[in-house]
C-alpha positions in Angstrom: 41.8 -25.7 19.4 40.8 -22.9 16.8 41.4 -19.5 17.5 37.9 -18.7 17.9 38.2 -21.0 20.8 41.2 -19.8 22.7 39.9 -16.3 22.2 36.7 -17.3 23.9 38.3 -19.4 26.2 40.4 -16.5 27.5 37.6 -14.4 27.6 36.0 -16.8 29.9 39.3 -16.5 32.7 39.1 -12.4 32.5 35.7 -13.0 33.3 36.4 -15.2 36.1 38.7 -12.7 37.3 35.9 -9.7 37.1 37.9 -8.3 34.1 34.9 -7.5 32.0 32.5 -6.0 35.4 35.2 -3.7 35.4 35.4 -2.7 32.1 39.0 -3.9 31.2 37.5 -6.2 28.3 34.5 -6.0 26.3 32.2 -8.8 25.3 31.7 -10.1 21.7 29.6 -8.0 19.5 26.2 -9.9 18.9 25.3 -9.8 14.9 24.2 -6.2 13.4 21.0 -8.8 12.0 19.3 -11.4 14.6 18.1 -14.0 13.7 14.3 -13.5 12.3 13.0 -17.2 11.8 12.0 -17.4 15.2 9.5 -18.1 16.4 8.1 -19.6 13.9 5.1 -17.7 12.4 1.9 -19.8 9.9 -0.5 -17.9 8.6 -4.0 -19.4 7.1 -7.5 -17.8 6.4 -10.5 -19.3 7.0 -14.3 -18.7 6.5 -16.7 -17.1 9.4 -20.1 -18.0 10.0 -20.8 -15.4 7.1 -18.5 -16.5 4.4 -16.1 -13.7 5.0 -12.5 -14.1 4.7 -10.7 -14.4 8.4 -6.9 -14.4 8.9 -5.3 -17.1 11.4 -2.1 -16.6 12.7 -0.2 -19.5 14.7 2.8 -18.5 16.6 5.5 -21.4 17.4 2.0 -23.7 16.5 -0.3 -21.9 19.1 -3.4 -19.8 17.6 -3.0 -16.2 17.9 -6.1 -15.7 21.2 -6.5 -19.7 21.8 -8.9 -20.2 24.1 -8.9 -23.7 24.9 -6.3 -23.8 27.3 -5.2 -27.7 26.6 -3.7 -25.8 23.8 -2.2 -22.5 25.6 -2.3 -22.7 29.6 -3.1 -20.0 31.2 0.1 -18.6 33.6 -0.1 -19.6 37.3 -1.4 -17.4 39.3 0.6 -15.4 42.2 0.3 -13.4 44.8 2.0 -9.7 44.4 3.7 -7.7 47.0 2.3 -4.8 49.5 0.6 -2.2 46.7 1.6 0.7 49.0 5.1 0.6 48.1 5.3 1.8 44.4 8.4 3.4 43.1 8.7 7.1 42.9 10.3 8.6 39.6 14.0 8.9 40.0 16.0 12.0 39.6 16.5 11.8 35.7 12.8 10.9 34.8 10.4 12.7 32.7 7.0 12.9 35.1 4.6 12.6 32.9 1.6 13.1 35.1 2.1 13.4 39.4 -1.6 13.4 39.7 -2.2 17.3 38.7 -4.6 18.8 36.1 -1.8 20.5 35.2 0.7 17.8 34.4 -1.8 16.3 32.4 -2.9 19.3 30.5 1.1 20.0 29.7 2.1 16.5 28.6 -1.4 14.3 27.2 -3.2 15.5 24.9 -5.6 13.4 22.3 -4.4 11.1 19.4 -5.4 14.2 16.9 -3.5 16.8 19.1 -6.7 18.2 20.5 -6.9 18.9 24.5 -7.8 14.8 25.7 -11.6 14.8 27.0 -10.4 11.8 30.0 -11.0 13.4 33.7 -9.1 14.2 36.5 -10.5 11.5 39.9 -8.9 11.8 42.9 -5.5 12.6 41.6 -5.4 9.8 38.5 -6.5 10.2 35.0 -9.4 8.5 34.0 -10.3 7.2 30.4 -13.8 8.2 29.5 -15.7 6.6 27.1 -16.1 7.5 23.6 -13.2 9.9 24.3 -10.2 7.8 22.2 -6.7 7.2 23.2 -5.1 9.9 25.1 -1.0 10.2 24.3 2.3 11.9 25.1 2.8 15.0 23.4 6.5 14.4 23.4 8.1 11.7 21.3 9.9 8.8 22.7 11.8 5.4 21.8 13.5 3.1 23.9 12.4 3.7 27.7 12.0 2.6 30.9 8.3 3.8 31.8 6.6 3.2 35.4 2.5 3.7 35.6 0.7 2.7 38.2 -3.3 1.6 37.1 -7.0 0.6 38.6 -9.9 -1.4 36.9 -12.9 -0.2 37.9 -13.7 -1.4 41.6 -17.3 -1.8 40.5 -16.9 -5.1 38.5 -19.0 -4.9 34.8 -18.5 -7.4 32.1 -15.9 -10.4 31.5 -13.1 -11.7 29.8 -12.4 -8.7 27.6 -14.6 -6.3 28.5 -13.9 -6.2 32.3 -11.1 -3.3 33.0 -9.9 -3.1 29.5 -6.7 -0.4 28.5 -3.4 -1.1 26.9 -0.5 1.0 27.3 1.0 1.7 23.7 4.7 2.4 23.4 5.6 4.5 20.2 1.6 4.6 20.3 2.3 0.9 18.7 2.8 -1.7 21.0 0.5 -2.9 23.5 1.2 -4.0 26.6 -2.4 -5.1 27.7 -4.0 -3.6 30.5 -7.2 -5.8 31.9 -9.0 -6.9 35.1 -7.5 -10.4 35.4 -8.4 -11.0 38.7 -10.0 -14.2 38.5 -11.5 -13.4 35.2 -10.3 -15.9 32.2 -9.9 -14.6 29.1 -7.3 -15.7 26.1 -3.4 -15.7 27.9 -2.0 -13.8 24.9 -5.0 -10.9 26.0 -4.8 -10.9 30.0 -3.2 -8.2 31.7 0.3 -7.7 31.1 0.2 -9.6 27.7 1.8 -8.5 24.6 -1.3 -8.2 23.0 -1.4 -11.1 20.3 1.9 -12.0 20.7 3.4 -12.8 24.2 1.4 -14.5 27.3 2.9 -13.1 30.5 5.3 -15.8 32.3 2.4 -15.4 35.4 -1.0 -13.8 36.3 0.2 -11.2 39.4 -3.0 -9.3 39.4 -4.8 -7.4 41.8 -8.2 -6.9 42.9 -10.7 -4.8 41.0 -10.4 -1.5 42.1 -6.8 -2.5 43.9 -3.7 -0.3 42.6 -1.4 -2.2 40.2 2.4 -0.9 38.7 3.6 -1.5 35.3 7.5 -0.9 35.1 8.2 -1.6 31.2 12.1 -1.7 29.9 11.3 -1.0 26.1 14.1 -1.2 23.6 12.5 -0.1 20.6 12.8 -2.0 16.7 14.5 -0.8 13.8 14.2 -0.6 10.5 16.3 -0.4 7.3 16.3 2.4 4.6 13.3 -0.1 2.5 11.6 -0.8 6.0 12.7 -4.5 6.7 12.8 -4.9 10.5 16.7 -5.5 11.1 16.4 -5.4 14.8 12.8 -6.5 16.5 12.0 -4.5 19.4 12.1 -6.2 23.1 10.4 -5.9 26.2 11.1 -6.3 29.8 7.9 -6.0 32.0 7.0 -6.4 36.1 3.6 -6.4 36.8 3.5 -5.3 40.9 6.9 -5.9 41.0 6.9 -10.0 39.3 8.7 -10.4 36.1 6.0 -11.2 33.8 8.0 -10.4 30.5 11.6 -11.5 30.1 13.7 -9.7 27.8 10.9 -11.0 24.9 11.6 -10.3 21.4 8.1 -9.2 19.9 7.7 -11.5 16.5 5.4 -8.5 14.7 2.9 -6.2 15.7 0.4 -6.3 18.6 -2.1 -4.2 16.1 -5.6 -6.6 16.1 -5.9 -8.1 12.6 -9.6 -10.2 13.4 -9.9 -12.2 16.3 -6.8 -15.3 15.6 -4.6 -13.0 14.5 -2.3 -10.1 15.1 -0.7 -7.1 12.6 2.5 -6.9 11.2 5.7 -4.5 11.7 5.2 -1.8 9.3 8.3 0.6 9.5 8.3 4.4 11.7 10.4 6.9 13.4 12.8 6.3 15.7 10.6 8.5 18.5 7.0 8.6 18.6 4.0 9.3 21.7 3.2 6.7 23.9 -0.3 6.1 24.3 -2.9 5.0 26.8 -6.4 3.8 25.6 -9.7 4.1 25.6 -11.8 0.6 25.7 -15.1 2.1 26.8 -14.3 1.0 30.7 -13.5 3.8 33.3 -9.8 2.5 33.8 -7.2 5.1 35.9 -3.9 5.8 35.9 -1.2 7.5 38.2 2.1 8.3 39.3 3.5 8.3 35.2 7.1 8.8 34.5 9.4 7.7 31.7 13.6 7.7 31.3 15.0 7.4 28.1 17.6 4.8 27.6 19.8 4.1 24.4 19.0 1.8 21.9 
């Protein structure tokens, strides 16, 4: 037996014995570099219907927004729990908007630091069309952030443009927001995707108009002094309470690079706003609150 082995051996009987829950041992480090040849990313470019040059990205062999679901399933659909019982911010979180004019006029503000032209509707914030992204004014990186949204109960459009947001951590990475209630669209672009880049594991979506939570555990990427990614970031994510994102490593970018394919990491600071946006569909959002958490 090599050493390597007894060593992990041994640590396998103190953990037996609840020697590392207690914090007698600790476990082995993990690598200061993961592993960043998976999954495994092809990119082509093909030509549109007008000659023009479109990228195609293909994710572990599946097209960035396949539709043909032969190719990429959709997720099975459940059934979420009683919408009434949404978690209220905990002692240490940030409240980023409690349903006041006033919270929202201290902490949003628009993505070029003017006062945010969204509304106030019974007690959410409401994008308005035309208006742009709305985001934090403080600066944040890894988090746990709980929001609680609402398509419009008035059904307009499909696929895409029925209910469409996206909640943008670092004001980068989009967690989709979208009225998937009965209404197909790609899997990698129904609500609770990582846009372009992760399918959620199930569809737990509400009705139109029907209050839905987002509770997002966001450990953000990082970068090295010449911007190489040496740490991708992750997300955990329960949509009405389901696990619909499991501890995913994001592969790149959720930014839309044409319609098969998504952008790239590019390097930024450690803390930056999280935004909400603007899609041209009267989307709301309430009960807001963030904790940081360490990388």
């Amino acid at each position: 037996m090599k050493t390597t082995d007894r060593n992990h051996s041994a640590l396998l009987r103190l953990m037996s014995l609840g020697a590392v829950s207690a914090g007698l041992v600790a476990a082995p480090l993990a690598s200061a570099h993961e592993d960043m040849s998976k999954p495994v990313i092809t990119k082509e470019t093909k030509k549109n219907k007008k000659g023009e040059d479109v990228p195609y990205m293909y994710i572990d062999g599946i097209k960035v927004h396949e539709t043909d679901v032969t190719k990429q399933p959709l997720p099975p659909v459940v059934t979420p729990g009683d919408p009434d019982k949404c978690g209220a911010p905990p002692s240490d979180a940030i409240v980023l908007f409690d349903g006041s004019e006033k919270s929202f006029t201290e902490n949003w503000e628009a993505t070029d630091g003017t006062p945010s032209q969204w509304k106030i509707v019974d007690g959410a914030m409401e994008s308005v069309k035309k208006a742009g992204y709305v985001r934090t004014k403080q600066k944040f990186g890894s988090c746990q952030l709980h929001l609680e949204w609402a398509a419009p109960a008035n059904v307009k459009g499909e696929g895409q443009g029925r209910g469409n947001s996206g909640v943008f951590l670092m004001g980068t990475y989009e967690v989709q927001v979208l009225d998937s209630y009965e209404n197909p669209t790609y899997a990698d672009g129904q609500a609770s995707a990582l846009y372009g880049r992760s399918k959620p594991l199930v569809n737990a979506s509400r009705k139109p108009g029907e209050w839905q939570s987002y509770d997002i555990i966001f450990h953000r990427p990082q970068f090295d002094k010449e911007g190489n990614v040496t740490k991708r970031a992750t997300f955990t994510v329960l949509h009405n309470g389901v696990l619909v994102q499991d501890h995913v490593r994001l592969s790149g970018g959720t930014g839309w690079d044409g319609p098969h394919s998504a952008g790239e990491y590019k390097a930024h600071p450690d803390k930056l706003p999280f935004s909400l946006q603007d899609h041209g569909n009267p989307v709301r959002f309430r009960n807001v609150w963030i904790r940081e958490i360490a990388d």
